[in-house]
C-alpha positions as CSV (number, residue, x, y, z in Angstrom):
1,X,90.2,108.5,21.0
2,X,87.3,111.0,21.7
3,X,84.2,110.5,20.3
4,X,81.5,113.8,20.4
5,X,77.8,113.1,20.2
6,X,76.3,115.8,17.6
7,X,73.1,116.6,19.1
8,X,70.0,118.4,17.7
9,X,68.6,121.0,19.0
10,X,65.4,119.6,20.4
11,X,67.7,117.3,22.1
12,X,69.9,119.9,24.0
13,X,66.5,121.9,25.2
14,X,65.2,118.8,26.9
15,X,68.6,117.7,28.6
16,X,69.5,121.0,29.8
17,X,68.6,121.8,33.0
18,X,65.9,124.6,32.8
19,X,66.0,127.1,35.7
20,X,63.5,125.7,38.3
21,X,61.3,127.9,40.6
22,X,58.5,127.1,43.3
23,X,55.2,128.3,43.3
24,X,54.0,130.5,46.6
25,X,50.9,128.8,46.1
26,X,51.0,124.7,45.9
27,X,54.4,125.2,47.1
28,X,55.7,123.1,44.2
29,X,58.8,123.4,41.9
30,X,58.1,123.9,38.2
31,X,60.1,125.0,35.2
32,X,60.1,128.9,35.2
33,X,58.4,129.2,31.8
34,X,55.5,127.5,33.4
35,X,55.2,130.4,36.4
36,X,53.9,133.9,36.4
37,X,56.6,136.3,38.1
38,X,55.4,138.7,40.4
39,X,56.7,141.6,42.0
40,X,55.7,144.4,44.4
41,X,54.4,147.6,42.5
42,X,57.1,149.2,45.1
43,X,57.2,153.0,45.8
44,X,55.3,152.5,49.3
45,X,51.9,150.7,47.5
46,X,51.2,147.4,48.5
47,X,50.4,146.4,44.9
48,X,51.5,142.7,43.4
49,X,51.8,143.3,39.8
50,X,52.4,140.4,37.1
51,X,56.0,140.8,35.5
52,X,54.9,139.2,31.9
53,X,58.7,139.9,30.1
54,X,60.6,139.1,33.6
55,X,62.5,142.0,34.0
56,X,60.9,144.1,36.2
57,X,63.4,145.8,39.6
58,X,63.0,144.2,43.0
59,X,62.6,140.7,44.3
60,X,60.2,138.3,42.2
61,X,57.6,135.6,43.3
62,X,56.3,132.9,41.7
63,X,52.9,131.6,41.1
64,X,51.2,128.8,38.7
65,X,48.3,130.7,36.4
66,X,45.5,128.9,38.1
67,X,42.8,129.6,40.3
68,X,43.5,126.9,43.0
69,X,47.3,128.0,43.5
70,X,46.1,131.7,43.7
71,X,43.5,130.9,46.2
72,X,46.2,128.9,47.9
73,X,48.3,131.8,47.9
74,X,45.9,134.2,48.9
75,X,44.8,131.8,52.4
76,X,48.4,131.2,53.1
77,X,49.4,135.2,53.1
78,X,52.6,134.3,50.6
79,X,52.4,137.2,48.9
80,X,53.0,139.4,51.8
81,X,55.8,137.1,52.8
82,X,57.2,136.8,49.6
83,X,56.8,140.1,48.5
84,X,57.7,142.1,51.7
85,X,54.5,143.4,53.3
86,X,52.9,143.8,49.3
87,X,49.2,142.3,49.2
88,X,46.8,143.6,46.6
89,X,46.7,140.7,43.9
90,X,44.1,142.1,41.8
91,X,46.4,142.6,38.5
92,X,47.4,138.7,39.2
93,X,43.8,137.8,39.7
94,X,42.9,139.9,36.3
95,X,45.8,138.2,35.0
96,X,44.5,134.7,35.7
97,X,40.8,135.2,34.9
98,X,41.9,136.8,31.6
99,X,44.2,133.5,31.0
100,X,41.2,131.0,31.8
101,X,39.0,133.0,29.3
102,X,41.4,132.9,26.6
103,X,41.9,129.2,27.3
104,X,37.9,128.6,26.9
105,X,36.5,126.4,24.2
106,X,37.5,127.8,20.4
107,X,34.8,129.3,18.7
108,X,33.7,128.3,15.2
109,X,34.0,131.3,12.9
110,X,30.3,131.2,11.0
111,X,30.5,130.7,7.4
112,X,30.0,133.6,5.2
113,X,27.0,134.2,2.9
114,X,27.7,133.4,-0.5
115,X,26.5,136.8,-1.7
116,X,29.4,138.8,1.3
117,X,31.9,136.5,-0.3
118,X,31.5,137.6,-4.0
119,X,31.4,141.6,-2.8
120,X,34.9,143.0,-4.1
121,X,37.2,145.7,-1.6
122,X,37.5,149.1,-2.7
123,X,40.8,150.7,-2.4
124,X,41.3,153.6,0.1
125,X,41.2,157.0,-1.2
126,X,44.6,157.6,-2.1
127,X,45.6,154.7,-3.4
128,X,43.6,154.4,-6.8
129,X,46.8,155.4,-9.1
């Protein structure tokens, strides 16, 4: 007799295997959701640009979206390795630094004078029927 586990769905994302990938900075493997792909801008630039939707042509690097694995990267040479001769990593640095900042502490919206809170909107022009 054959018995069949029914499994939820949280279940089946945590025992599947998730496709793996190692950084070219620490070196170390990491799920790929957790890694930035990069790829060579290609058409004779050495340019590394950041593939955010992972489809970009060509051959794909991986990197962690943190400062210490970039600077690893960067003293190391991978990119050129990895990449085939491709070394400019300013978009992945812009990338990064633009990550950290949205990561910063949140900011508490200020509360709104009593007075701008009773004011009523006006309807665009147009729209007054």
């Amino acid at each position: 007799m054959n018995v069949r586990k029914i499994l939820t769905v949280a279940e089946v994302l945590h025992t599947e295997d998730q496709p793996q990938r190692t950084c070219i900075g620490c070196r170390k493997q990491a799920p790929r959701s957790e890694l930035l792909r990069l790829v060579a801008e290609g058409s004779g630039s050495t340019a590394v640009l950041v593939d955010e939707r992972r489809r970009m042509a060509g051959r794909g690097a991986w990197l962690h979206p943190s400062e210490a694995c970039l600077a690893l990267a960067v003293k190391r040479r991978a990119f050129g390795r990895a990449l085939n001769g491709a070394t400019g990593s300013t978009a992945v640095e812009r990338r990064i630094m633009a990550g950290k900042q949205d990561a910063g502490p949140l900011q508490v919206p200020q509360q709104m004078p009593v007075a701008d809170a009773a004011k009523t909107v006006q309807p665009e022009s147009g729209s007054e029927n």
